[in-house]
C-alpha positions as CSV (number, residue, x, y, z in Angstrom):
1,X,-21.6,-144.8,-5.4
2,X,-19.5,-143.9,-2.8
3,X,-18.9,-146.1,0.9
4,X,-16.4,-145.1,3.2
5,X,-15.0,-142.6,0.9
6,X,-14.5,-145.0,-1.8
7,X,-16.1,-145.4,-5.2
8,X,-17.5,-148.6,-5.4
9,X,-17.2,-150.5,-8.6
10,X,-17.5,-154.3,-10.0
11,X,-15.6,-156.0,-11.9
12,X,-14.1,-159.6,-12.9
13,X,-12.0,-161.0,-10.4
14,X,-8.4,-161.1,-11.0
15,X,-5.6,-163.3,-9.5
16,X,-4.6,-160.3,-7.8
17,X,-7.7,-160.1,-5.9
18,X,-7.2,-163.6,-4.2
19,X,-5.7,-162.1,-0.7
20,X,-8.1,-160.0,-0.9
21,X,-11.1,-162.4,-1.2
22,X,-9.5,-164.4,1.9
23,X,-9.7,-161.1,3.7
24,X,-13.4,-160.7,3.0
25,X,-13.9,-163.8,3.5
26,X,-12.4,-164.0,7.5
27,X,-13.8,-160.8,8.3
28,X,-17.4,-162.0,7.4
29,X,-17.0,-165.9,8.2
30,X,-14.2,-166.0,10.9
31,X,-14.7,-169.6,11.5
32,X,-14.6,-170.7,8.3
33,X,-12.0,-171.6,6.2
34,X,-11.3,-168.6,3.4
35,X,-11.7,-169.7,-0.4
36,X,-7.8,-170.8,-1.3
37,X,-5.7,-169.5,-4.6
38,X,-6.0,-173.1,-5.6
39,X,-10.2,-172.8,-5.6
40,X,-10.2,-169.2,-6.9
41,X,-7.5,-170.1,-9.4
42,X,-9.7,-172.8,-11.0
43,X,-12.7,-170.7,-11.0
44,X,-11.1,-168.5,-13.5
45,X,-9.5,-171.0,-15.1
46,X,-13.2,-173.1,-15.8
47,X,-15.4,-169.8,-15.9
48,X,-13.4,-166.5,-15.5
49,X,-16.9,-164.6,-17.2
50,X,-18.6,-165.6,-13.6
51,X,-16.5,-164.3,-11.0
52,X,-16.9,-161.2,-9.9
53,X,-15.8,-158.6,-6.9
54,X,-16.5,-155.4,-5.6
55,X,-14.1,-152.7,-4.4
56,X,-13.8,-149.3,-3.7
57,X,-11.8,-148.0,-6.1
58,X,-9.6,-145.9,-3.9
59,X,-7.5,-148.4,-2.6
60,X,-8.7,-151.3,-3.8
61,X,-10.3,-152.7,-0.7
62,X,-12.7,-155.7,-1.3
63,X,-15.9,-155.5,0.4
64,X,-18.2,-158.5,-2.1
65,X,-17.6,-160.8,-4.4
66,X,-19.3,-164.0,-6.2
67,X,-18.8,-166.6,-8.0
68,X,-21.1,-168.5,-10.2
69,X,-20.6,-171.5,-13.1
70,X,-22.9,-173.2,-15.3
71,X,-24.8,-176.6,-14.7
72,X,-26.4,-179.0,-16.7
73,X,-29.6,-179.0,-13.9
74,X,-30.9,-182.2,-15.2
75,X,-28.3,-183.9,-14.2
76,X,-28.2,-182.7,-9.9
77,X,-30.7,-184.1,-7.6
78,X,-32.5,-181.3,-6.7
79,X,-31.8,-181.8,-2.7
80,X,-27.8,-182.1,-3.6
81,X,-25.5,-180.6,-1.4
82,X,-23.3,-177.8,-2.5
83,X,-20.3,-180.0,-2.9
84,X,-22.2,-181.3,-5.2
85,X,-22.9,-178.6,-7.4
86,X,-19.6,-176.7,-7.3
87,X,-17.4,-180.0,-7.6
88,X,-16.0,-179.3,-4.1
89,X,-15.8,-175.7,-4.7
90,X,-13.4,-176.7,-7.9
91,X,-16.0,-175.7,-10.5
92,X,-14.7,-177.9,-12.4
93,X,-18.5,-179.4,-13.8
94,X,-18.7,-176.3,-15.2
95,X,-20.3,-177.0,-18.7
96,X,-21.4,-173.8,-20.9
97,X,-22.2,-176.5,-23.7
98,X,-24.9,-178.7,-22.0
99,X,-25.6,-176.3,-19.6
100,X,-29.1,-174.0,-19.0
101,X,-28.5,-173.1,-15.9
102,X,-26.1,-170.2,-13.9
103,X,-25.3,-171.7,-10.4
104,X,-24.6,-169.3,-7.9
105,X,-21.8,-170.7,-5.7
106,X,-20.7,-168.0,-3.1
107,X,-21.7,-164.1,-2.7
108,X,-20.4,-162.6,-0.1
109,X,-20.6,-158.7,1.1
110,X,-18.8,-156.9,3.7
111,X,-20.6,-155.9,6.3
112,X,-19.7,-152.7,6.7
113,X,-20.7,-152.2,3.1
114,X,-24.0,-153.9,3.5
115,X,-27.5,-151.3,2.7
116,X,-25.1,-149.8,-0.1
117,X,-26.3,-151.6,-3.1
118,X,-23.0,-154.2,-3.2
119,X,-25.2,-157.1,-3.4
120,X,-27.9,-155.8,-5.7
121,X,-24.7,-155.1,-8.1
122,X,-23.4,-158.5,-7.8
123,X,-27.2,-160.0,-8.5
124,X,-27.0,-157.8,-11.3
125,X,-24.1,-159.4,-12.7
126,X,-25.6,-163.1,-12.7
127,X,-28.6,-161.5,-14.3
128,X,-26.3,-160.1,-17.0
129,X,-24.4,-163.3,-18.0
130,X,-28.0,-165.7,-17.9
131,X,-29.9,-162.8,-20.2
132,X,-26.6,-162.9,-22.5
133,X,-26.0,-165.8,-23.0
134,X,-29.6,-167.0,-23.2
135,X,-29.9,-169.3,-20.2
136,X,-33.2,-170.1,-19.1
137,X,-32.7,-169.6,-15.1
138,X,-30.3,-168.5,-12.1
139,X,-30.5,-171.4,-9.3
140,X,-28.4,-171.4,-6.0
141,X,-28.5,-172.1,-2.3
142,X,-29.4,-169.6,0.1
143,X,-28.5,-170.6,2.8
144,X,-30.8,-169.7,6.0
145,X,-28.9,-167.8,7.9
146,X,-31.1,-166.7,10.7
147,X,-32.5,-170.2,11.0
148,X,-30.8,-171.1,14.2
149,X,-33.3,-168.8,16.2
150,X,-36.2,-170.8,15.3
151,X,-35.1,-174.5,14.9
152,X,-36.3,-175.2,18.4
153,X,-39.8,-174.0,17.5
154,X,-40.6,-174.7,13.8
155,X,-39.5,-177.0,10.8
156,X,-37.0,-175.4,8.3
157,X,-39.7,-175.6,5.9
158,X,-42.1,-173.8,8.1
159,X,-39.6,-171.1,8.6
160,X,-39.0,-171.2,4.6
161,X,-42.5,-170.3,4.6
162,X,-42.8,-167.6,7.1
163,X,-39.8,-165.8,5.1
164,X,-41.3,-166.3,1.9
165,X,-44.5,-164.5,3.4
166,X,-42.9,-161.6,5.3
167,X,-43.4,-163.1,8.7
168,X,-40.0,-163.8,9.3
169,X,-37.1,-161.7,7.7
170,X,-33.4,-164.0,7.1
171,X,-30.8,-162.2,6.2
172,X,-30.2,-163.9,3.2
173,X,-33.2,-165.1,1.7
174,X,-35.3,-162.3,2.1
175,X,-32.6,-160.3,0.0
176,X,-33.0,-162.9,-2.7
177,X,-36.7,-162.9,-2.7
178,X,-36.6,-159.1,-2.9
179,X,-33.9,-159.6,-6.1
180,X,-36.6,-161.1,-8.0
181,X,-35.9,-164.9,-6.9
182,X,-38.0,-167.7,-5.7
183,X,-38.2,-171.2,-3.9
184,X,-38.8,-174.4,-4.8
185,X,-37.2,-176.8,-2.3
186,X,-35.2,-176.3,0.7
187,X,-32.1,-178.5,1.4
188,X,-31.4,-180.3,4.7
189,X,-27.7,-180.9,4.7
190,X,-26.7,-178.5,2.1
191,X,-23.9,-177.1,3.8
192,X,-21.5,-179.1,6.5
193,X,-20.7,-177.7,10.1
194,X,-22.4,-174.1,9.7
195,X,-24.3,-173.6,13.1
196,X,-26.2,-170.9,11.3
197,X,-28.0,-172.7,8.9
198,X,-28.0,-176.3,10.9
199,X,-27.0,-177.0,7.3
200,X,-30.3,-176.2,5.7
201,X,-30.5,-174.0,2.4
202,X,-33.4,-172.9,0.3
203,X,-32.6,-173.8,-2.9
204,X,-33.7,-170.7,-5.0
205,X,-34.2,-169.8,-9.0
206,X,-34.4,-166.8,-11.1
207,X,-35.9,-167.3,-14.6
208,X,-34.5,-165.9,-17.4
209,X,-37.7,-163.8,-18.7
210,X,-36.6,-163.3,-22.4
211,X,-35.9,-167.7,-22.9
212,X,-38.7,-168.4,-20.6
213,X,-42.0,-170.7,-21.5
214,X,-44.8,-171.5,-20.1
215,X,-43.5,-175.3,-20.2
216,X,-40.3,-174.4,-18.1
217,X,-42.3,-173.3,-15.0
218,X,-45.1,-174.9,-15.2
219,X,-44.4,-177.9,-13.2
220,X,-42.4,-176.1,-10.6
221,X,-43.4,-176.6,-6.5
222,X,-45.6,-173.9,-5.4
223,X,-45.8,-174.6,-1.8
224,X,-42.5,-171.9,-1.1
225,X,-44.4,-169.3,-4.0
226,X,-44.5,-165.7,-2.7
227,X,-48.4,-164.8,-2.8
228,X,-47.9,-162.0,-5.4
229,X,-46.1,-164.6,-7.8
230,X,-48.5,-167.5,-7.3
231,X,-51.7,-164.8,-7.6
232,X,-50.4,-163.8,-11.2
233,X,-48.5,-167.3,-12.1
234,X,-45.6,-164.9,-13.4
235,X,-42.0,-166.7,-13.9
């Protein structure tokens, strides 16, 4: 795949890829603070297997990257804030013996690479590690990006709704829902001083299709189902 001129490719992330993440990082969140060597450092250290970035292999140039660790969901509340899943961004809960559950922590995609397949590659990745190492699911928070447009007129779980649907398209969601991903809650205060969101996430899930039973979906909220999945009760 070529963008820009580059070949794209993904890869593990490297401690030489850590300037190179806080670029990405300012040019697509310029008012938040960039991940520090001290975060990234300690996400390779507790889970180097889940953190991943794009580049073009030219020069090198960063234009995604994610990072993901592996959680022990029954013991999270299920409206916990993403401090509280990613140990203040430390990973350091990270627990592959306990653990059934990838938690995606960041993905982030240039946008000037964006429509070139960078995030479907980095989905692909998570996929990868929960199918081989036999986890039964893929959870994170999407945050609602777009959400700020329509606070004024409808409830964050109304909006949830319309995206799920197809009413309403959110820039991040929507790309999950279209990766294969589904809702079952959304999160008020999942995410501190982000304008975009007014904090709010839809907290999302993926399940692992060759662990999966009957038993481990069964019980799951339906309200936030697409129409196609809740027609054919499919995990």
């Amino acid at each position: 795949m070529n963008v820009n001129g580059g070949s794209l490719r993904i890869r593990n992330t490297e401690a030489r890829d850590f300037d190179g993440i806080g670029d990405l990082c300012r040019r697509v969140y310029p008012e938040t603070c960039p991940w520090s060597a001290q975060q990234l450092g300690s996400h390779l250290c507790m889970f180097p297997e889940g953190q991943h970035v794009a580049d073009l292999g030219n020069d090198g140039h960063l234009v995604g990257m994610t990072s993901t660790l592996i959680i022990d969901s029954d013991r999270y509340d299920l409206f916990g804030s993403w401090d509280d899943f990613t140990a203040q961004g430390m990973l350091t809960n990270h627990d592959p013996v306990r653990g059934r559950t990838l938690y995606g922590v960041e993905m982030i995609v240039d946008p000037a690479a964006q429509g070139h397949g960078v995030g479907h590659g980095l989905v692909a990745e998570h996929k990868a590690i929960a199918r081989a190492r036999g986890l039964r699911r893929i959870r994170g928070g999407a945050r609602l990006r777009d959400y700020h447009h329509y606070a004024k007129r409808m409830s964050a779980g109304d909006y949830v709704r319309d995206v799920v649907h197809g009413r309403i398209e959110d820039h991040t969601l929507t790309f999950h829902i279209h990766q294969g991903y589904h809702v079952i809650a959304v999160v008020p205060h999942y995410l501190s001083d982000d304008s975009e969101t007014l904090g709010y996430a839809a907290l999302i899930e993926w399940l692992n299709p060759d662990v999966i039973r009957p038993e481990h979906y069964a019980e799951r909220p339906t309200v936030y189902l697409h129409r196609d999945v809740a027609r054919h009760q499919q995990p």
